[in-house]
C-alpha positions as CSV (number, residue, x, y, z in Angstrom):
1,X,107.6,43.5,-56.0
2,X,107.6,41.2,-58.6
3,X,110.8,41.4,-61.1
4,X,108.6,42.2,-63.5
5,X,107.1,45.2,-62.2
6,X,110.0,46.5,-60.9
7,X,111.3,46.5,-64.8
8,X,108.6,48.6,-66.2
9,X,108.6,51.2,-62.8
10,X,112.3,51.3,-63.5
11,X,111.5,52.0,-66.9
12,X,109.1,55.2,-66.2
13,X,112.1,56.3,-63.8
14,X,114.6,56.0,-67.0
15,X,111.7,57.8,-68.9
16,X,112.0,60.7,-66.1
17,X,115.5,60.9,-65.6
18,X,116.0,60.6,-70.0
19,X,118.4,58.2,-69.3
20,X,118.5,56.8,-72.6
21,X,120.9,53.7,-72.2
22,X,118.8,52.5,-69.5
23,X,115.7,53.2,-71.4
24,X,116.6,51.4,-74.2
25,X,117.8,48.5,-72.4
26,X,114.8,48.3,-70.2
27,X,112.7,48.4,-72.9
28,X,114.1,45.5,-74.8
29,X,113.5,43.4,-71.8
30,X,110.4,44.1,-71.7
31,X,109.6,43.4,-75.6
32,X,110.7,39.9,-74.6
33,X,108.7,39.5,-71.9
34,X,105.8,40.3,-73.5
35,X,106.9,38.2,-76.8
36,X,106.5,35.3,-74.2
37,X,103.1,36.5,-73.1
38,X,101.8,35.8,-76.5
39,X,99.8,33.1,-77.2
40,X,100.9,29.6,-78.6
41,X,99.2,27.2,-80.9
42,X,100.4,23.5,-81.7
43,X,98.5,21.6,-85.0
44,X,97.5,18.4,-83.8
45,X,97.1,15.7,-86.5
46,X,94.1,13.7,-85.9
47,X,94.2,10.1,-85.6
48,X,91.9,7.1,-84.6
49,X,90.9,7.2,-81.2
50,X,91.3,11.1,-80.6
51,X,89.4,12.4,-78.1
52,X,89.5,16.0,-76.9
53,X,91.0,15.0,-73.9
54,X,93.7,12.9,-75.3
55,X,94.7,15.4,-77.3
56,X,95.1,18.2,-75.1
57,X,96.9,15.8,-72.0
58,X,99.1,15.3,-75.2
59,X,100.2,19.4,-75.8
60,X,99.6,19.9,-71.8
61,X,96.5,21.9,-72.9
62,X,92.9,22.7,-71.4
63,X,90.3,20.0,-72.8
64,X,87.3,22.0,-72.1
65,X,89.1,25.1,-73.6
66,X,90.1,23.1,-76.7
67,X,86.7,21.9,-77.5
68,X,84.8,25.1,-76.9
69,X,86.8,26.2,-79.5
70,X,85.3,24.4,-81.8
71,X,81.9,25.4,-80.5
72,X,81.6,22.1,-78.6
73,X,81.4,20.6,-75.3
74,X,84.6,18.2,-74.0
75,X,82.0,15.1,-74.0
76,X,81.2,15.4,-77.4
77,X,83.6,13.4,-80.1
78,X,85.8,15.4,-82.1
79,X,83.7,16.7,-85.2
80,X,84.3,15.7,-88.3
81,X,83.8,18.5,-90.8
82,X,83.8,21.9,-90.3
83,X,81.0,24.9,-91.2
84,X,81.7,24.8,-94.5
85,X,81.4,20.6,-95.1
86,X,85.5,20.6,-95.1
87,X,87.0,17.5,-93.8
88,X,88.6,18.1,-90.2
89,X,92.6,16.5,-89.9
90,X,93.7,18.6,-87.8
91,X,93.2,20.5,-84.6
92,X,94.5,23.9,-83.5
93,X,95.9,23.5,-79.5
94,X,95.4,26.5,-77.6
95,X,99.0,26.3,-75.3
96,X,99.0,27.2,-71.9
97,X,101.0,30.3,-71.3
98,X,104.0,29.5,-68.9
99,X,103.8,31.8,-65.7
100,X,105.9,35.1,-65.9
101,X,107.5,35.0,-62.8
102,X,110.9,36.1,-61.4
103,X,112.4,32.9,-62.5
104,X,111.1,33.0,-66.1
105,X,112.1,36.7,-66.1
106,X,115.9,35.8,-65.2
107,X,116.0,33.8,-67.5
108,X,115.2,36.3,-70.1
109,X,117.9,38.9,-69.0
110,X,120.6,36.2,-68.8
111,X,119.6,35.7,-72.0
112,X,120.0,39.4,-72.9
113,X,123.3,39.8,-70.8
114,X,124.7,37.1,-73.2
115,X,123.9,39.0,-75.8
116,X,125.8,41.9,-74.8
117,X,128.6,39.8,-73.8
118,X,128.8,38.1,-77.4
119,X,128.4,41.5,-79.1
120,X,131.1,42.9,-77.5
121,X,133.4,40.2,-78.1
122,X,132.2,40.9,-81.8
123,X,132.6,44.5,-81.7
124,X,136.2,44.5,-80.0
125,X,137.4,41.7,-82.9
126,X,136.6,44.4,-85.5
127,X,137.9,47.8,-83.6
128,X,134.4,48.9,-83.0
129,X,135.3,50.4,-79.6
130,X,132.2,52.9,-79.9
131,X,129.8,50.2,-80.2
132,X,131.7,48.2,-77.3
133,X,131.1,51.1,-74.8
134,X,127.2,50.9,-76.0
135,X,126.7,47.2,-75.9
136,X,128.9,47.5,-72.1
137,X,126.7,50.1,-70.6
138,X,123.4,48.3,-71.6
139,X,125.2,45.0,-69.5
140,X,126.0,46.9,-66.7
141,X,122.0,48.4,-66.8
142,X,121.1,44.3,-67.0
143,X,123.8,43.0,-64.7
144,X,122.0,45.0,-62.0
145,X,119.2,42.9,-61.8
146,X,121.0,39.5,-61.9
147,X,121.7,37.5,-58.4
148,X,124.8,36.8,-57.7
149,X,127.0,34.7,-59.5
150,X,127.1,31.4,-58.0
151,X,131.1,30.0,-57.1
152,X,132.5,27.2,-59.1
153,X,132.4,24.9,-56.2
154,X,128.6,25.4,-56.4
155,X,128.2,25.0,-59.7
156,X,130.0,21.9,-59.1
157,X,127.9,20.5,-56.2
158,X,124.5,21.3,-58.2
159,X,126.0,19.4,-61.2
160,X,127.1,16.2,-59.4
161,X,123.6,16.0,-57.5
162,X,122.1,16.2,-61.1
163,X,124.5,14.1,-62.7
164,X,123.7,10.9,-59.4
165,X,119.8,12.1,-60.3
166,X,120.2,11.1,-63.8
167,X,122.6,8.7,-63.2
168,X,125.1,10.0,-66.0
169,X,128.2,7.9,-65.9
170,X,130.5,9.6,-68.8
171,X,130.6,12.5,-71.5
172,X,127.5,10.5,-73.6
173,X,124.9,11.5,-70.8
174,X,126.1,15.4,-70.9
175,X,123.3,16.5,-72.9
176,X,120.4,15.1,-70.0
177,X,122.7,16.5,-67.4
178,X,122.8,19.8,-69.0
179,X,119.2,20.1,-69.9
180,X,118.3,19.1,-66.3
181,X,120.9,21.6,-64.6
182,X,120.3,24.6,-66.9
183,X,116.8,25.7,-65.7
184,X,118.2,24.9,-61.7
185,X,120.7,27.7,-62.5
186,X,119.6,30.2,-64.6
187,X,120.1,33.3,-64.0
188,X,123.1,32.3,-61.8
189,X,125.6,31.0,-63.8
190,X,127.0,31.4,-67.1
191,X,126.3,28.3,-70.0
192,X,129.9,28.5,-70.7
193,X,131.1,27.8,-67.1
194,X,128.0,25.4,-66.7
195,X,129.2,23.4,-69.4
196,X,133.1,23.7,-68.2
197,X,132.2,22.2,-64.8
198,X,130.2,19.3,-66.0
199,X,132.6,18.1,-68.8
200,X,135.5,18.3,-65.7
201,X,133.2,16.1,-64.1
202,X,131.4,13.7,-66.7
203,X,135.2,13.5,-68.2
204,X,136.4,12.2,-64.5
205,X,133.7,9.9,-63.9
């Protein structure tokens, strides 16, 4: 079963069983999921030579989709004034949506076990120890879903086969290695430890 699905039946058992912490932590998963299920527009400036194909290859948009919605076809030239005579600059993009898969929906939950983790740091600095135990029980609710933490030595392995890939010879080339890495692990490792093993090894290089 998709991770996805399994949330929202795990949910309705939560709902059942009026377990409230894992309730409300299930369900602010699943606000985020659908947050990134919402459409997205980009505002395309037009310039000489636009075509509607040229503009959505530029936003990795549909063509045909882009033009019909401005009630034309993708073979005819962008139009130059709207249905009320108004001078056309720009365009609305219709974005693609990126696919909600198990991979999109770890990455949401790591975000969310951050969360917790950060707001319990927070909450322990100012003595807040009932709103520690809250924040700790909805992590252990999330930390049930999340594989299995992946051992330094494997963090390390992924990071030098990215780091020969981008061919990242010192501490300047950290930010292509770490935007390149990230998305390989997610879900698997922590940021923090991510970005420990690569500076080790950019730092050694």
């Amino acid at each position: 079963m998709p991770l996805k699905d399994q949330l929202s039946e795990d949910l309705k058992d939560a709902m059942r069983a009026s377990d409230d912490v894992r309730k409300t932590t299930l369900r602010a998963v699943i606000a985020e999921i659908k947050k990134s299920e919402v459409p997205q527009v980009a505002e395309h400036r037009i310039g000489a030579g636009d075509s509607w194909r040229s503009v959505a290859a530029k936003h990795g948009a549909d063509a045909s989709k882009l033009a019909a919605s401005y009630g034309v076809a993708v073979e005819d030239p962008i139009p130059e004034r709207d249905e009320d005579s108004q001078p056309i600059t720009k365009l609305v993009v219709p974005l693609p949506l990126p696919p909600v898969n198990d991979e999109a929906v770890q990455t949401i939950l790591a975000k969310q076990v951050k969360q917790r983790r950060d707001s319990i740091d927070a909450f322990e600095k100012a003595g807040r120890q009932d709103l520690v135990d809250k924040e700790a029980a909805e992590l252990r609710v999330l930390e049930a879903y999340m594989p299995a933490r992946m051992p330094r030595d494997e963090i390390a392995a992924e990071a030098r086969a990215v780091i020969a890939e981008v061919g990242a010879s010192g501490l300047g080339d950290k930010g292509k290695v770490m935007s390149a890495l990230m998305p390989r692990l997610a879900g698997r490792a922590e940021g923090r430890t991510i970005n420990e093993v690569v500076t080790e090894l950019l730092t050694s290089a």
